[in-house]
C-alpha positions as CSV (number, residue, x, y, z in Angstrom):
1,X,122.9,50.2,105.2
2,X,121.4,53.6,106.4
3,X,118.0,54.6,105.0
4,X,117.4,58.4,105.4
5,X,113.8,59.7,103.6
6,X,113.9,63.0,102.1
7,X,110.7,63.7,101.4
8,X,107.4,62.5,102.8
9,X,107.3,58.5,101.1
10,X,109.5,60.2,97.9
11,X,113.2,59.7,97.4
12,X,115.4,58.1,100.1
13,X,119.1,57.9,100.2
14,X,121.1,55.1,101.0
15,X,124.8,55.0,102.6
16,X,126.9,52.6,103.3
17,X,126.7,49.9,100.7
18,X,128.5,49.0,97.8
19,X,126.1,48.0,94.9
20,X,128.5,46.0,92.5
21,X,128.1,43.4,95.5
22,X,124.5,43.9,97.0
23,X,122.6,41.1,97.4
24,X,120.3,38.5,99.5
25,X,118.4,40.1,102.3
26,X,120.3,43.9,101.6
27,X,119.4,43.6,97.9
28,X,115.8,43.2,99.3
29,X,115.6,45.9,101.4
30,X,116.9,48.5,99.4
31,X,114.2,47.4,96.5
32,X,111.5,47.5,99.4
33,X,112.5,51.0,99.8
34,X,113.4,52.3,96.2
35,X,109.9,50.9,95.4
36,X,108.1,52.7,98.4
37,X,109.6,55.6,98.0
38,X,109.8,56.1,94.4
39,X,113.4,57.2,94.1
40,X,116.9,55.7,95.6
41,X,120.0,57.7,95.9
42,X,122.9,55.1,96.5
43,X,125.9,57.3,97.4
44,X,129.7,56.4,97.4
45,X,129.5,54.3,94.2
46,X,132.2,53.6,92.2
47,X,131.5,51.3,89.6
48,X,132.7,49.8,86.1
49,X,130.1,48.7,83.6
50,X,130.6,44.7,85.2
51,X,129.7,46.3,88.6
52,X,126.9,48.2,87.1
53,X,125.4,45.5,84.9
54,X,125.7,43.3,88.0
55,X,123.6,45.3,89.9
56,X,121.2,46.5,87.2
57,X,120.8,42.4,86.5
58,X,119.6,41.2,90.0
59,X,116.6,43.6,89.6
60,X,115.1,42.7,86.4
61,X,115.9,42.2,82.7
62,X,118.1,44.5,81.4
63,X,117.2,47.1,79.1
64,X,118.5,48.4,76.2
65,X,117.7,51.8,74.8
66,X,116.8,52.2,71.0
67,X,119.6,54.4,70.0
68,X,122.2,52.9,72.1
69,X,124.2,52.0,69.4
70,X,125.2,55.7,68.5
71,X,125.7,56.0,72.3
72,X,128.9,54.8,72.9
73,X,131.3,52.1,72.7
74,X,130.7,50.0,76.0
75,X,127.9,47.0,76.5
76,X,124.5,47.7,75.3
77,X,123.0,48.0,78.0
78,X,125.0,50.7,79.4
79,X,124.1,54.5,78.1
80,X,126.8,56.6,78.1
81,X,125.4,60.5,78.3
82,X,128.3,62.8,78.0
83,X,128.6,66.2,77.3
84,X,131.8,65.9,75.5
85,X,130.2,63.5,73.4
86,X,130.7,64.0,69.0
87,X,127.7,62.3,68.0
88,X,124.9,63.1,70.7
89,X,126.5,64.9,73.2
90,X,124.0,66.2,76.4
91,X,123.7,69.2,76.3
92,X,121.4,72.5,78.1
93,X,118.0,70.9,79.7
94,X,115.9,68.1,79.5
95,X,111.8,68.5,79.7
96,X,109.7,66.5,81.9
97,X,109.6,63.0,80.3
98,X,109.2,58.9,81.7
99,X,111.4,56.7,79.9
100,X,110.7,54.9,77.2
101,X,106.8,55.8,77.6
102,X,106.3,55.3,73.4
103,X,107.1,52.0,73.6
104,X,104.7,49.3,74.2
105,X,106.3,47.7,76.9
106,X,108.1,51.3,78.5
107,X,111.1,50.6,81.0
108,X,110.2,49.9,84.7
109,X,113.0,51.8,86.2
110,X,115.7,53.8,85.0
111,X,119.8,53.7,87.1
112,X,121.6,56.7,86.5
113,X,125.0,57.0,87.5
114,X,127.1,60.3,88.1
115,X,130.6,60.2,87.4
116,X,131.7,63.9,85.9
117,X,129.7,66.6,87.6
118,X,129.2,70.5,86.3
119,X,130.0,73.0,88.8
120,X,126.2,75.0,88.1
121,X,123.4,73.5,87.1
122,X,122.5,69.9,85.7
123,X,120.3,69.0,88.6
124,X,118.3,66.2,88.0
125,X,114.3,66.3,89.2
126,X,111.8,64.0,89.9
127,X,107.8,64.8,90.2
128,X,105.7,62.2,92.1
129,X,103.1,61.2,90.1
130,X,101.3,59.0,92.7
131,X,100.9,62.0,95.3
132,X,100.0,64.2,92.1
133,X,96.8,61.8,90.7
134,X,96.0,61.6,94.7
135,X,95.8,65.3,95.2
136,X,93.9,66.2,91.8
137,X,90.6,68.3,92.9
138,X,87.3,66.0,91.1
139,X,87.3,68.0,88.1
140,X,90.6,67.2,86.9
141,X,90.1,63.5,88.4
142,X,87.5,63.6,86.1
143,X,89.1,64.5,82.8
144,X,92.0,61.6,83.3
145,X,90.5,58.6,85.1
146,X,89.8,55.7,82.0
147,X,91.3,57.9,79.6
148,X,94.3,57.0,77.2
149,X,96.9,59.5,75.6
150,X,98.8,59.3,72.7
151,X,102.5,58.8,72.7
152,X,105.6,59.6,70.6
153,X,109.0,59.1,69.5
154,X,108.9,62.6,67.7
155,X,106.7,65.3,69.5
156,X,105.5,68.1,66.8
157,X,107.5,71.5,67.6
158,X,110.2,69.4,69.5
159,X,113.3,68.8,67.4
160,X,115.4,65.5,69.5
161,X,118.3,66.6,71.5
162,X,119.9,63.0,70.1
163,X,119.3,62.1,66.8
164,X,117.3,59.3,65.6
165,X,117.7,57.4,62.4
166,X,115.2,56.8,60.3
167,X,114.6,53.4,60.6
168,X,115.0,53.7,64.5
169,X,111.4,56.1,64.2
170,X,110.1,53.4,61.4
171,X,110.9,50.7,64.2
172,X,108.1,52.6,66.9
173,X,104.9,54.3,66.0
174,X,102.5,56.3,68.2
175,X,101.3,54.2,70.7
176,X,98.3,55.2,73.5
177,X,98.5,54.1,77.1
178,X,96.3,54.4,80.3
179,X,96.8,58.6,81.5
180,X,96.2,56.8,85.3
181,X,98.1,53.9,85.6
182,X,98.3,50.8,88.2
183,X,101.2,49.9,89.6
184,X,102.4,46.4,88.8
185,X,103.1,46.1,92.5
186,X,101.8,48.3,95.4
187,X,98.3,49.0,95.8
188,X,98.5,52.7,94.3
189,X,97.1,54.6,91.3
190,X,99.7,57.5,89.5
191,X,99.0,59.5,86.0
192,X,101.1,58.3,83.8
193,X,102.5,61.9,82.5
194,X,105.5,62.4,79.7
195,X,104.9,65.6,78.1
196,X,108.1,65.6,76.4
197,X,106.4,62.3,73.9
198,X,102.8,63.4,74.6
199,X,100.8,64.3,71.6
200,X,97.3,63.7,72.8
201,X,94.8,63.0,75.3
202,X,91.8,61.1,74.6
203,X,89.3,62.7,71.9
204,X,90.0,66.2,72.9
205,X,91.5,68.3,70.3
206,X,95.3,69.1,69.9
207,X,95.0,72.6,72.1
208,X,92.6,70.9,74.1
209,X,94.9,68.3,75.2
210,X,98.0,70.8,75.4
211,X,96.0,73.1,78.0
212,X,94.8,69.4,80.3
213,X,98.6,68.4,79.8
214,X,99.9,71.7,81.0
215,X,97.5,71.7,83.7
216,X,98.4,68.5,85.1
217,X,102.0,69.7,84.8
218,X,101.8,72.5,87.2
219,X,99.9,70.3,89.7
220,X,102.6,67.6,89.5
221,X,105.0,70.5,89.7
222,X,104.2,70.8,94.0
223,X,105.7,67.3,94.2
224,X,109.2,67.6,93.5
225,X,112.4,66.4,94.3
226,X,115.7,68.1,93.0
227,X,119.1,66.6,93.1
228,X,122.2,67.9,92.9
229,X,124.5,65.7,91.8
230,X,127.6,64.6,94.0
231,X,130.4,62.3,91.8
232,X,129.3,58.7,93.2
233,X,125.8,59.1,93.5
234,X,123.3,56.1,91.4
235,X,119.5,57.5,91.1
236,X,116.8,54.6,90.6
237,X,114.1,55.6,89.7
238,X,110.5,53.8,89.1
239,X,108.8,55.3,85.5
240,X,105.2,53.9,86.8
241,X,105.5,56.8,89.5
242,X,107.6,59.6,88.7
243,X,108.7,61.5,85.7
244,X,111.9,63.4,85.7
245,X,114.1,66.6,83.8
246,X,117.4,68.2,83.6
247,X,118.2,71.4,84.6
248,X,120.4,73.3,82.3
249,X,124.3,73.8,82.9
250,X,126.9,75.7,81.4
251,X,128.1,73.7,77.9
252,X,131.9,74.6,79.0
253,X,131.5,71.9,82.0
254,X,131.9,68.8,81.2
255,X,129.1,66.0,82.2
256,X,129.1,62.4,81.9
257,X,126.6,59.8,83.1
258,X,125.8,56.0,82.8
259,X,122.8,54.9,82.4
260,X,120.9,51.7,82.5
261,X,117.6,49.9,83.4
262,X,115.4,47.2,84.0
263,X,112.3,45.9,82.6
264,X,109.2,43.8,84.6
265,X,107.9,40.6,83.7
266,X,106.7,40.4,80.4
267,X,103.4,39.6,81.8
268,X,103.6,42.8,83.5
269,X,105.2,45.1,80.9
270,X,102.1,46.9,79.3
271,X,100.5,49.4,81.6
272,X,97.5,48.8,82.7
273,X,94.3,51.3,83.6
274,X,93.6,52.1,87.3
C-alpha cells in the first residue's frame, strides 16, 4: 500500500491494493487515513458489484439510496449513474450537496466508482468543511455556531436532475440538523453545508439565509479538491466533513459510475451540535 497526501490533511491516494480483498490490519490503515484525510482515491480498481459490496460491507452498514429502485437493475445497494441512462440518466453538473443530508440519519460516507470516463469535463470536487468552519473570521463563527438549518428533498427553484415519485417525497419531510457538526469520531468541529437541499438557516428569513449560505459557500470554496477522473479510480468520501459537485461534460460522452455507501452505528447516525 502507498499513501501519497494531496493536499494538506485533505484527500490521499492509495496504490497498490486491490479492495474486493482488503482486509485485517490494511483494511485498517486505509480507514485511518480515508478518515484523517477526508477523501480516499483507491486507484487500479476493477471491481464487480460482489467486489464492491464486499468492500463497502467491512466498513459499515450498507446503504441504500431512496430512489434506487429506478436506478438500475443490479443489488440495492449499488447506484448505477450513467449517462446513457432512459430513466434518470446523469447529465451536465451537479451543485454542491452532502449525501443524503434530509434524511434523519444522512449517510456516513459515500464510494464512488469510475468505470466509463468523458474525455472533458465531469470532474468530481470535494470542499473541506472542517478546515472551512476552522478558518471562518468571528463574525461568521458567530452566525453558525448552535444553529440549525432546514433541509430538503425538493429545494424551491431547483427542479431534481432524477425524478422522485411521489410517495418517495411523502416518505421524507424537511428535516433541521446542527449547521456545525461533531464528528462521530475525531476530535474536530465542520459546518455541515448542502446547499443543493438547504432551505433555511435558523430564524433568519428566506434571503437572509440564502446571502449566510452563499457566504459560507465562497469561504468553503478556498478548500477544494478537484478530481479528474481516471477509469479504475474508487473516491470515499466522509459527508460529516466534506461536501462535493460535478463539473459539467459534454452529453455526447458517455459516463457511468457505481455508487454505494455506508452508514455509522445507529447510535451514532443523527448529527450532533459541536
Amino acid at each position: 500500500m502507498e499513501a501519497t497526501v494531496l493536499k494538506d490533511k485533505f484527500a490521499v491516494r492509495i496504490d497498490g491494493i486491490d479492495l474486493s480483498t482488503l482486509d485485517g490490519d490494511d483494511l485498517t490503515e486505509a480507514k485511518k487515513l480515508w478518515m484523517e484525510n477526508k477523501i480516499a482515491i483507491f486507484t487500479g480498481q476493477d471491481l464487480d458489484d460482489d467486489g464492491l459490496l464486499a468492500f463497502t460491507g467491512r466498513l459499515g452498514p450498507l446503504f441504500v439510496h431512496v430512489q434506487q429502485n429506478i436506478l438500475g437493475d443490479g443489488p440495492d445497494e449499488v447506484m448505477y449513474m450513467s449517462s446513457m441512462d432512459a430513466v434518470a440518466p446523469v447529465a451536465g453538473d451537479l451543485a454542491w450537496h452532502s449525501d443524503q443530508s434530509y434524511t434523519p440519519g444522512p449517510v456516513f460516507a459515500t464510494i464512488l466508482y469510475g468505470i466509463t470516463i468523458p474525455e472533458n469535463g465531469g470532474n468530481t470536487l470535494f470542499a473541506d468543511l472542517t478546515a472551512t468552519y476552522e478558518s471562518l473570521p468571528d463574525y461568521l463563527r458567530a452566525k453558525v455556531d448552535n444553529v440549525k438549518a432546514c433541509y430538503s428533498p425538493v429545494k424551491k427553484g431547483r427542479p431534481r436532475r432524477r425524478p422522485m415519485k411521489d410517495e418517495q417525497i411523502d416518505e421524507l419531510s424537511d428535516i433541521w440538523h446542527p449547521l456545525v457538526r461533531k464528528h462521530p469520531y475525531l476530535d474536530r468541529k465542520a459546518l455541515y453545508l448542502s446547499p443543493n437541499h438547504m432551505t433555511r438557516i435558523g430564524d433568519l428569513s428566506e434571503e437572509d439565509s440564502d446571502a449566510l449560505l452563499e457566504e459560507l459557500i465562497i469561504h468553503a470554496s478556498k478548500f477544494v479538491y478537484s478530481h479528474r477522473w481516471t477509469p479504475g479510480d474508487v473516491i470515499m468520501w466522509d459527508n460529516t466533513q466534506v461536501m462535493h459537485r460535478r463539473d459539467s461534460f459534454p452529453s455526447t460522452q458517455p459516463r457511468f459510475h457505481k455508487r454505494t455507501g455506508f452508514h455509522l452505528p445507529e447510535e451514532l447516525r443523527t448529527p450532533v451540535a459541536a
